[in-house]
C-alpha positions as CSV (number, residue, x, y, z in Angstrom):
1,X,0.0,0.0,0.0
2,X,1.1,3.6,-0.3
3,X,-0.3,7.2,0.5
4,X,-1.8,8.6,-2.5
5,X,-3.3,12.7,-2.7
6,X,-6.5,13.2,-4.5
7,X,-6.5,16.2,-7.4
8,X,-7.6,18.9,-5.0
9,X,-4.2,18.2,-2.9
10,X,-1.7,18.0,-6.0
11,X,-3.0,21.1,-7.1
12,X,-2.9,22.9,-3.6
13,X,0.9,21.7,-3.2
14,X,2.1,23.2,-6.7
15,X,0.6,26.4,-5.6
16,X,2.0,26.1,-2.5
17,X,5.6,25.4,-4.4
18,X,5.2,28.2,-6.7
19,X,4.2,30.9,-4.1
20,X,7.2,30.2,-1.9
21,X,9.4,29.6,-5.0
22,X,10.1,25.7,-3.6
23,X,12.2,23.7,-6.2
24,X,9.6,21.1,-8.0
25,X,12.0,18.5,-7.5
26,X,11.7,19.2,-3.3
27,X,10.4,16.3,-2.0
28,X,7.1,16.5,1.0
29,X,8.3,14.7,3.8
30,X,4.9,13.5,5.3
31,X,5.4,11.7,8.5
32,X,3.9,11.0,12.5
33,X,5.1,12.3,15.4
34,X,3.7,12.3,19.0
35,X,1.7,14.9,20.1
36,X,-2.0,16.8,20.3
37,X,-5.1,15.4,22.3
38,X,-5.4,12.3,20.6
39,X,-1.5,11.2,20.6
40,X,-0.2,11.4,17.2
41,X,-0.2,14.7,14.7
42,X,0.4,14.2,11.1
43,X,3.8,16.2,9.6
44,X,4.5,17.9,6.2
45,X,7.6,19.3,4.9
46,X,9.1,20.6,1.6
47,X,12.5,19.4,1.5
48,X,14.7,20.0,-0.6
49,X,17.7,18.1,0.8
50,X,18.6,14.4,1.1
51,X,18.7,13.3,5.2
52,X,20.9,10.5,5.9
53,X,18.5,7.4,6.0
54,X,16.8,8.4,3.3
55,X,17.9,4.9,1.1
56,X,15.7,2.9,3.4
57,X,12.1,5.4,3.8
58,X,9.3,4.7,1.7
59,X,8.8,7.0,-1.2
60,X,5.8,7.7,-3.5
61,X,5.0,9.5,-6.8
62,X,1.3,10.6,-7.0
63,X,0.2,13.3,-8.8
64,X,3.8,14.8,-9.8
65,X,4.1,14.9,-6.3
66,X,7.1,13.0,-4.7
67,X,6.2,11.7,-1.5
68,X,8.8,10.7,1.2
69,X,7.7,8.8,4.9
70,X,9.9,7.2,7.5
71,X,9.7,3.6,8.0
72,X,7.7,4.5,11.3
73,X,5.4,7.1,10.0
74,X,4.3,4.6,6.9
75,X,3.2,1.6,9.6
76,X,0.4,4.5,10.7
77,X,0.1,5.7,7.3
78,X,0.0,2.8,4.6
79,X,-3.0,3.4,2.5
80,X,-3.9,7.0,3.5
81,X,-5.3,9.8,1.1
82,X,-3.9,13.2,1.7
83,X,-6.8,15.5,0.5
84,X,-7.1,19.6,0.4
85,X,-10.5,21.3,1.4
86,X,-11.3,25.2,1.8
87,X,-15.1,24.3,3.0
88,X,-16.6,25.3,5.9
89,X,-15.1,23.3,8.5
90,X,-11.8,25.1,7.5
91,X,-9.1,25.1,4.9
92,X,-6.2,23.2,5.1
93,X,-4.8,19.6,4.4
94,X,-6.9,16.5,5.7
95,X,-6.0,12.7,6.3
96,X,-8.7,10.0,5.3
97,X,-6.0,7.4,7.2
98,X,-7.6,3.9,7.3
99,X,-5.6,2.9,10.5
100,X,-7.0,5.7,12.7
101,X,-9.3,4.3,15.6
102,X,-9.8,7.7,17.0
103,X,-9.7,11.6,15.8
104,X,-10.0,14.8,18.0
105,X,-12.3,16.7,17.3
106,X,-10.7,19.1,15.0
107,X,-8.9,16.4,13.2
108,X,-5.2,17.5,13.7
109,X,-4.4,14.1,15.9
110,X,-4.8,10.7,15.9
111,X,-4.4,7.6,17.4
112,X,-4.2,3.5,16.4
């Protein structure tokens, strides 16, 4: 399985790239780390920068989007669709993560 971004996302994250004038061969570091009322918080990152351990993360295309995700991160985040929404419940990037028993209320955490 990998983590795939719907249309609205892609589109959102080349804006995002052309506003702040981000390389389009950065790479979005999306990964897990502890934190908020639920546990675990999601992470993105441009980056444009190779980090030592790199060789063994997981990394997707989707989109023209390269995606890279720790070997940690992935185990909560195999099969997750990053979307983009500016609706009414707010703008900003959403999870839909599979593995998630549990959400806070305002969707910024997580837990398995």
């Amino acid at each position: 399985m990998s983590i795939s971004i719907t249309d609205r996302a892609a589109q959102r994250i080349k804006q995002i790239r052309e506003d702040q004038e981000i390389s389009d061969d950065a790479l979005l570091r999306v990964g897990v780390v502890s934190g908020g009322c639920s546990g675990l918080t999601y992470d993105l990152e441009f980056d444009s920068n190779p980090q030592n351990g790199d060789e063994e993360i997981q990394q997707f295309e989707d989109k023209g989007i390269n995606l890279v995700v720790d070997m940690r991160s992935f185990l909560y985040l195999s099969g997750t669709e990053l979307d983009y929404t500016d609706g009414l419940n707010g703008e900003g990037f959403h999870f839909h993560n599979p593995n998630a028993n549990r959400t806070c209320s305002c969707g910024e955490s997580f837990s398995i």
